[in-house]
Backbone as CSV, one residue per row, in Angstrom:
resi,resn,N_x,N_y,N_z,CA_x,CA_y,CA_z,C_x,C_y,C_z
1,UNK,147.856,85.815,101.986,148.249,84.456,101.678,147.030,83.619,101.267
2,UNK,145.817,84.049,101.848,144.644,83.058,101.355,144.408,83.416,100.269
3,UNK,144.351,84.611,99.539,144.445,84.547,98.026,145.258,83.747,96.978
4,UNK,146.694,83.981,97.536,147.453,83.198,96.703,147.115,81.551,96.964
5,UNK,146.760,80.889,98.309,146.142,79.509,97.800,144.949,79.180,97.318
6,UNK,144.260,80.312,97.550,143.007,80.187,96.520,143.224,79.705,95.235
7,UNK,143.772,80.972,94.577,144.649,81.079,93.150,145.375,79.818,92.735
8,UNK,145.998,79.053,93.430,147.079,77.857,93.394,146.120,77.096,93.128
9,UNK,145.166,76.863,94.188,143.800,75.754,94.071,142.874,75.695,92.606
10,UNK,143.228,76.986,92.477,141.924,77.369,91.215,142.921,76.870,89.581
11,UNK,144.256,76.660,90.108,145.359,76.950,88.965,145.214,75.718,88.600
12,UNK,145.023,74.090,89.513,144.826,72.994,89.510,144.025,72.165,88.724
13,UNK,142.734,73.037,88.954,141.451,72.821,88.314,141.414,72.631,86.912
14,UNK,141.085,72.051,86.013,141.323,72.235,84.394,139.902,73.195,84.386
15,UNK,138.867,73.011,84.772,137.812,73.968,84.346,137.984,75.732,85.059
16,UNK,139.032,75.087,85.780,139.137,76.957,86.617,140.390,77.928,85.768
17,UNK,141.141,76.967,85.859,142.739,77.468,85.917,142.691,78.811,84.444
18,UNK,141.584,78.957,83.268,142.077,79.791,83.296,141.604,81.116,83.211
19,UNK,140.055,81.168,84.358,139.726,82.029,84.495,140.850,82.182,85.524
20,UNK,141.519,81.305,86.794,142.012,81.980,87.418,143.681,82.687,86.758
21,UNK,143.847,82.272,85.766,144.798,82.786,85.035,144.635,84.805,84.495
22,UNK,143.529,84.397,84.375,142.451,85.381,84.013,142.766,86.673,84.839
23,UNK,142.698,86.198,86.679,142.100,87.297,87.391,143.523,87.480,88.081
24,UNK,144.244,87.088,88.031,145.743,86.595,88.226,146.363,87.854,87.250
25,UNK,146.372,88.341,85.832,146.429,89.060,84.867,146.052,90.244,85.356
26,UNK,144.456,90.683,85.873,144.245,91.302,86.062,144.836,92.266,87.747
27,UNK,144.734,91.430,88.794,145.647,91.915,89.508,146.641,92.602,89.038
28,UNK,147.227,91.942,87.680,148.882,92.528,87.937,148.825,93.881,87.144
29,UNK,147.713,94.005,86.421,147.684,94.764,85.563,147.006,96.227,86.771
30,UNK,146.764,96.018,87.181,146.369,97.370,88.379,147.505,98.182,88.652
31,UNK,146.481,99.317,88.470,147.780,100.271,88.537,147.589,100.354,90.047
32,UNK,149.399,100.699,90.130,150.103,100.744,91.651,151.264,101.708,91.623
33,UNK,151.877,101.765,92.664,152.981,102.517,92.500,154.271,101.700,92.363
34,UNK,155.248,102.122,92.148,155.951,101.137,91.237,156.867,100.070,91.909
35,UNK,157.192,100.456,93.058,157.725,99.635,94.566,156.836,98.222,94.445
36,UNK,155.602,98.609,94.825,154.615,97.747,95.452,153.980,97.169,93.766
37,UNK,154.261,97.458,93.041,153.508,96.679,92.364,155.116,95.619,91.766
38,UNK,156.050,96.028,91.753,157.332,95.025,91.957,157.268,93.857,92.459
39,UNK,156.740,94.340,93.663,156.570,93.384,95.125,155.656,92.394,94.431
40,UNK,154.332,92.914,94.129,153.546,91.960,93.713,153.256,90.656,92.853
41,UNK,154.276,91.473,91.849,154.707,90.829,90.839,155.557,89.297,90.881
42,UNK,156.567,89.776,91.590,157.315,88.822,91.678,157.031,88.039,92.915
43,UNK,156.310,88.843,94.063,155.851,87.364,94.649,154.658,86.675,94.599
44,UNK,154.023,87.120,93.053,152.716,86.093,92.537,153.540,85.025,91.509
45,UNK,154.626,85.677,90.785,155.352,84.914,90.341,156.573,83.535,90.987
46,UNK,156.590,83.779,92.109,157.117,83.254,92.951,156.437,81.902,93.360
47,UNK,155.342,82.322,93.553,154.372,81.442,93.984,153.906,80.670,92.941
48,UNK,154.026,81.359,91.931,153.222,80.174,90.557,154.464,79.105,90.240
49,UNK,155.876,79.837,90.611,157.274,78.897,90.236,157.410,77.441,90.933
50,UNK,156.902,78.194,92.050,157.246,77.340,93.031,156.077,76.253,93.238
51,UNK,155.001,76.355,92.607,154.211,75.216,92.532,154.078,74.831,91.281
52,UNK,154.970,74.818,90.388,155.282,74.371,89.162,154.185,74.772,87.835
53,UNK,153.311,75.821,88.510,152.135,75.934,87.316,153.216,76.662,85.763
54,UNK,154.426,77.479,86.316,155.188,78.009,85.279,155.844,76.803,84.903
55,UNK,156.450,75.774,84.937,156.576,74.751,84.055,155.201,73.589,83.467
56,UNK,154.643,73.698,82.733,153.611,72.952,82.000,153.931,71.744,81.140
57,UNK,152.815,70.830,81.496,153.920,69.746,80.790,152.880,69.883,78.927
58,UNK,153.959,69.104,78.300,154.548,68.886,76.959,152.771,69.211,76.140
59,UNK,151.524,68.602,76.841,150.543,68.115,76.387,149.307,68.978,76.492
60,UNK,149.693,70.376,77.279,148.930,70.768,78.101,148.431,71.658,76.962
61,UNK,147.056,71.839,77.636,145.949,72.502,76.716,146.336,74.264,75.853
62,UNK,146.028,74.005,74.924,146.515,75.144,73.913,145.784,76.379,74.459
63,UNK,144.502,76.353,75.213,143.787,77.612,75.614,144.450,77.826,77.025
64,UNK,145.132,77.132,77.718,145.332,77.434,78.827,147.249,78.089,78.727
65,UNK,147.311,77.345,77.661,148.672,77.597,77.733,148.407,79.480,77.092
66,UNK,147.866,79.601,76.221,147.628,81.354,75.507,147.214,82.006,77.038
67,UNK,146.776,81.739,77.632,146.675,82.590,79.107,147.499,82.409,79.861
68,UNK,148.621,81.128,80.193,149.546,81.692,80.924,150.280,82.508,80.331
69,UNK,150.908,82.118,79.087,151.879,83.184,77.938,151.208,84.977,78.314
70,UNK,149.742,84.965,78.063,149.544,86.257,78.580,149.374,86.831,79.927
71,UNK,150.018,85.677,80.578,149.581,85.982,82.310,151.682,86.782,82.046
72,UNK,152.476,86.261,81.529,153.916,85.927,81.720,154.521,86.990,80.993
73,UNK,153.091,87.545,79.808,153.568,88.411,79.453,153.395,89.916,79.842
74,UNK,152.427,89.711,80.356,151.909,90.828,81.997,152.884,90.979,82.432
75,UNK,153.459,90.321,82.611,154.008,90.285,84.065,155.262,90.934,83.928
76,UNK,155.899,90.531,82.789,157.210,91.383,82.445,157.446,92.743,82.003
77,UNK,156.108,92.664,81.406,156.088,94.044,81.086,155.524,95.258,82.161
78,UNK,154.923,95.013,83.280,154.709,95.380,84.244,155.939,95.816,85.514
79,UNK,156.742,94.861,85.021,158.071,94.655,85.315,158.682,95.621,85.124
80,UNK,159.159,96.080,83.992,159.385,96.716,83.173,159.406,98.433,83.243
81,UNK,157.719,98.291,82.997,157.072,99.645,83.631,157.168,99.907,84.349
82,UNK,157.453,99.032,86.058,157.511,99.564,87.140,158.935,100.592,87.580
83,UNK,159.652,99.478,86.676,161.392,99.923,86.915,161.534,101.503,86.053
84,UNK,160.788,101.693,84.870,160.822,102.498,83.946,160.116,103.942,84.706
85,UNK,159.048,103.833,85.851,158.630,104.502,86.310,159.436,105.164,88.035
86,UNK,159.972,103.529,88.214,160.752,104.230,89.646,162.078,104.787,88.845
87,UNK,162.709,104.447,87.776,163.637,105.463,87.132,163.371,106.743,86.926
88,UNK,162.057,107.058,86.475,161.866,108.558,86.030,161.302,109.261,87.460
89,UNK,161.264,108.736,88.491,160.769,109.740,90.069,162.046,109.515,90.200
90,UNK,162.493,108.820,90.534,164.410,109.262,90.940,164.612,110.228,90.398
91,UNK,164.755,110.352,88.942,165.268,111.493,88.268,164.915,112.548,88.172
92,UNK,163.459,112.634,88.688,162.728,113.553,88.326,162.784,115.071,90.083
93,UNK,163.071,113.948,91.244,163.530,114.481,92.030,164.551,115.843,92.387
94,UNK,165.598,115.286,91.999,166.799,116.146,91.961,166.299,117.830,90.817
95,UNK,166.076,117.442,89.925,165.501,118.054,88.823,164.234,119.429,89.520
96,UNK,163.612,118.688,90.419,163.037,119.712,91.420,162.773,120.395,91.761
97,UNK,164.142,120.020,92.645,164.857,120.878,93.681,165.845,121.816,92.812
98,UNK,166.035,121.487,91.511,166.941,122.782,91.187,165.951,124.111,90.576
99,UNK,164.632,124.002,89.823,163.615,124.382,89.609,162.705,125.316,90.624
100,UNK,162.842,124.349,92.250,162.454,125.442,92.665,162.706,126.667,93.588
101,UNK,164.555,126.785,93.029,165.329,127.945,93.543,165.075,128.964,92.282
């Protein structure tokens, strides 16, 4: 949890927000296994919702806004991958076990 208010604190900052946008990206982009990096995902996203950094208002800076877009676009596609990867170990399971009779 002290990361994520770090992160919140740093999101505030106009001179921080978008390196911490930055390292925020990079977290998500770590490879994990596909459960836990789910988890991660959506409750860093959770946390950015809920302190309104994912709604930006009308005026807000064009460099900061290209790093959340690529923080958002991380994120889905990570999304994505994770689901795409716990699909293929499900499947890949059963498949197995018939292989190694």
């Amino acid at each position: 949890m002290f990361l994520c208010s770090t992160f919140l604190r740093y999101m505030s900052v106009e001179v921080l927000r978008e390196s911490a946008c930055d390292c925020i990206h990079e977290i998500i982009m770590k490879g994990m296994e596909p459960l836990a990096k789910k988890e991660l995902v959506e409750s860093l996203l959770s946390v950015l919702e809920k302190s309104s950094i994912l709604e930006p208002q009308e005026d807000e800076d064009a460099d900061f806004m290209a790093k959340l877009a690529k923080l958002m676009s991380a994120s889905g596609s990570q999304l994505l991958n994770s689901y795409t990867k716990a699909v293929r170990s499900i499947n890949q399971v059963p498949a197995m076990r018939y292989n190694m009779h």
